[in-house]
N, C-alpha and C positions, 0 to 999 in steps of 0.2 A: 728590489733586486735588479741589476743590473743587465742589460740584455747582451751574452757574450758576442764581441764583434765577427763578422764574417772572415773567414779569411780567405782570401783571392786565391783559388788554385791558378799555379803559374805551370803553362805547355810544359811537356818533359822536351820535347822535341825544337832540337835549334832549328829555324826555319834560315833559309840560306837565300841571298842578298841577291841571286839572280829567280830568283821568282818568277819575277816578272814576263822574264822574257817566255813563260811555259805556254804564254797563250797562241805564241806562233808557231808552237812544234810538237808534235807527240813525241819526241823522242824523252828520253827519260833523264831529263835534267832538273836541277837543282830542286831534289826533294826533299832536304833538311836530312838531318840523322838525328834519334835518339842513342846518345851514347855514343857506342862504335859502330852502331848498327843502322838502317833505315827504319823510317819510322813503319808502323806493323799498317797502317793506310797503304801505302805503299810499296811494300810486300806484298799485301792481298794483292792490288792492282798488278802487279808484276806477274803473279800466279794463275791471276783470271785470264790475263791477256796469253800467256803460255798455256794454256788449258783450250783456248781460242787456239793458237796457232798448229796442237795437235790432232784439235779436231778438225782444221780446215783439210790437213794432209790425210786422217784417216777415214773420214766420211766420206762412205761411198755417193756417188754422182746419181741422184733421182731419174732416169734417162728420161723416163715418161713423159713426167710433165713439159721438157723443154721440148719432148715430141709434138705434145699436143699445143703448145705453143706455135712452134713452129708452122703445125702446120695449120692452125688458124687463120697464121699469117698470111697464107699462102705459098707454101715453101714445100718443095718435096723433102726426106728427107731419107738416109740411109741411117743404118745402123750396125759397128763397124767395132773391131777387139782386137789390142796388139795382144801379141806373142807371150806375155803375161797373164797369168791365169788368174791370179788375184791382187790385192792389195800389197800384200807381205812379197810377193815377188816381185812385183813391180817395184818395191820402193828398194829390195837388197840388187836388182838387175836392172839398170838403166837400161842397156842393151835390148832388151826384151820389149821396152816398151816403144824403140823408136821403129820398130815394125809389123805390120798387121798380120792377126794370126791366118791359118793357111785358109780358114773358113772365111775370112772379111774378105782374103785377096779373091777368093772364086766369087764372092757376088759383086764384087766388082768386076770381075772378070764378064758374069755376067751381065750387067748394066751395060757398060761396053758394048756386048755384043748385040744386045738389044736398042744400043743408042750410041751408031759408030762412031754421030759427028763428033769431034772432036769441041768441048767447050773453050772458051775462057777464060772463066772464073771457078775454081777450088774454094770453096769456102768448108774448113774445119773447127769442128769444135771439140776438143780434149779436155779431159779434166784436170789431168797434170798431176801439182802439187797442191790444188786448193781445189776440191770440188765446190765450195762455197762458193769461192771467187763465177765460176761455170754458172751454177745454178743461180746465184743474181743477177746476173749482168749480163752472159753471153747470149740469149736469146735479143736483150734491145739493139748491144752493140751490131748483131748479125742485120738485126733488119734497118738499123739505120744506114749501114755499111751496101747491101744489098740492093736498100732503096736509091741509093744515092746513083750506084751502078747499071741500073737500071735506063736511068738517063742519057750514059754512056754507051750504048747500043749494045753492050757486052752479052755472050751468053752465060748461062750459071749453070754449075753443074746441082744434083742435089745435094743440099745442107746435110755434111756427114757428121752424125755425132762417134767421136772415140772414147770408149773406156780403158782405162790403163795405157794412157798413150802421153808419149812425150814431145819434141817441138820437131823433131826430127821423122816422125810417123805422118805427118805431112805431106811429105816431098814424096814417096810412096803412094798416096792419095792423088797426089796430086799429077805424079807422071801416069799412073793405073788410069783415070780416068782423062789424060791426056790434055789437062787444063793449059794454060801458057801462064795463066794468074794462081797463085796460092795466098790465102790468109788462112791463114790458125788462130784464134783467140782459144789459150789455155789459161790455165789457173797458175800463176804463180806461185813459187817459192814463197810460204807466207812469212812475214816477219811479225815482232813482235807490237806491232802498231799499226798491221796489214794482212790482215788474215783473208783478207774478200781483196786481193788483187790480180785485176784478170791484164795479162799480156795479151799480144798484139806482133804475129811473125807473119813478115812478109816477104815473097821469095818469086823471081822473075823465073819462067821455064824451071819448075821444079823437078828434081829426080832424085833417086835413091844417092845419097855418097856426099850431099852437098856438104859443106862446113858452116858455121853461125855468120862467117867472112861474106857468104855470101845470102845472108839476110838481114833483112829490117827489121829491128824492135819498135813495138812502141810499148811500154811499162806502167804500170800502175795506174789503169784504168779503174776507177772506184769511185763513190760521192766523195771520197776527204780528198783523193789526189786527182788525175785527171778526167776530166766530164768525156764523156760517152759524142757529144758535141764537137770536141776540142779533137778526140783521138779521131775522128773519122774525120774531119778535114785534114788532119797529117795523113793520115792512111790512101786517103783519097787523090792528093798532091801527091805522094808518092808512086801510086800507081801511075796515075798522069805521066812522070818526070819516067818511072821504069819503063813506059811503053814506047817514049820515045826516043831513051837514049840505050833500050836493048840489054839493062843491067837489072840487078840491086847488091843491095849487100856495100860494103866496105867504099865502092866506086859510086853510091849515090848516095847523094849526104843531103840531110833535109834543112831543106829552106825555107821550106814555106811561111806563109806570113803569121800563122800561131809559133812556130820557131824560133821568127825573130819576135816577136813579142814576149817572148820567154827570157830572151838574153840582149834583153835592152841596155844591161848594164856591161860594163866593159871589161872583158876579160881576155887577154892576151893570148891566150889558149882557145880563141875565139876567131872565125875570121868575120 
């Protein structure tokens, strides 16, 4: 008796001719289709990553541990709450979060009084839109950032952590305790190939009322986008260029030499 031949199952799924190129980008390109539809591979993937990008926004920010972190480090550290009482309001009231509730403003108020001089350095940490982002990243970026400044004769005020705080609760922080320097690293906006990206605002003489016109980004600090190495020699150059041309924001434009190395290639919308 005859042994019946095998027959080859052939993919249901048309695989699509730019393939290739998926190794240089999470973005969500050429994943074939079965049918009319995507193939059910990537669906999952598209759900997992959306299931990701939910929880980055609604998980709450561990404060503790980045406490004790911190202060391992050697780092004082405050502990500080905008005008938002919880998650659900925070996320339907922008407003609410870009300023500290009346209990953060008085132990500032206190610290202050307790420690008139005037600092330099503001350093914030917010959880944003991505507590994820916060909880992995923002304690190295702070001390690599801090260490660096250190060097710079700078004073630093205590490392304040914000709950329910957005880029703008900063500047508040930052005039209360009468810094001239502000950095915030918050949690970003998470997308859907970037749920752990922590930003990066930088803000000359900070105060209540400023506009984004008059701050520096740096974005997508994370291991897939930029290193923790990379963001803080922009950061760093930036401060340098803000100290001595009295600005930031829109009037100081970054140069520095990871900047140019970024835009080697030529682009006309480029100076």
């Amino acid at each position: 008796m005859k042994t019946p031949q095998k027959i080859q199952q052939q993919s249901i799924v048309n695989e699509n001719p730019w393939q290739a190129l998926r190794r240089y980008t999470d973005a969500r390109i050429a994943q074939g289709r079965a049918g009319v539809s995507v193939p059910t591979e990537a669906l999952l993937a598209f759900q997992m990553d959306h299931a990701s990008a939910r929880d980055a926004v609604h998980l709450a920010l561990q404060v503790e541990p980045l406490v004790e972190q911190l202060q391992t480090a050697g780092y004082e550290t405050l502990r500080l709450h905008s005008q938002a009482a919880d998650r659900s309001e925070y996320l339907q009231r922008p407003d609410l979060g870009r300023r500290l509730s009346s209990a953060s403003a008085n132990t500032l108020q206190t610290y202050r009084q307790q420690h008139p001089q005037a600092c330099s350095v503001a350093l914030v940490i917010a959880d944003g839109l991505s507590s994820m982002a916060v909880q992995q990243h923002a304690v190295a970026m702070a001390d690599a950032v801090l260490g660096r400044l250190k060097n710079r004769g700078l004073s630093v005020a205590p490392v304040t952590l914000v709950t329910q705080g957005r880029v703008a609760v900063g500047d508040e922080i930052g005039e209360r305790l009468g810094a001239e320097l502000l950095i915030l690293l918050v949690g970003e906006r998470p997308g859907l190939s970037s749920p752990d990206s922590l930003g990066i605002y930088y803000t000359y003489q900070p105060r209540v009322g400023l506009t984004d016109a008059q701050r520096n980004c740096i974005s997508n600090v994370r291991p897939a986008g930029m290193s923790i190495t990379m963001a803080t020699d922009k950061l760093i150059w930036l401060i340098d260029e803000s100290m001595r041309l009295k600005c930031s924001g829109v009037t100081l434009k970054d140069q520095s030499v990871s900047a140019a190395k970024v835009n080697t290639h030529k682009n006309f919308l480029l100076p």
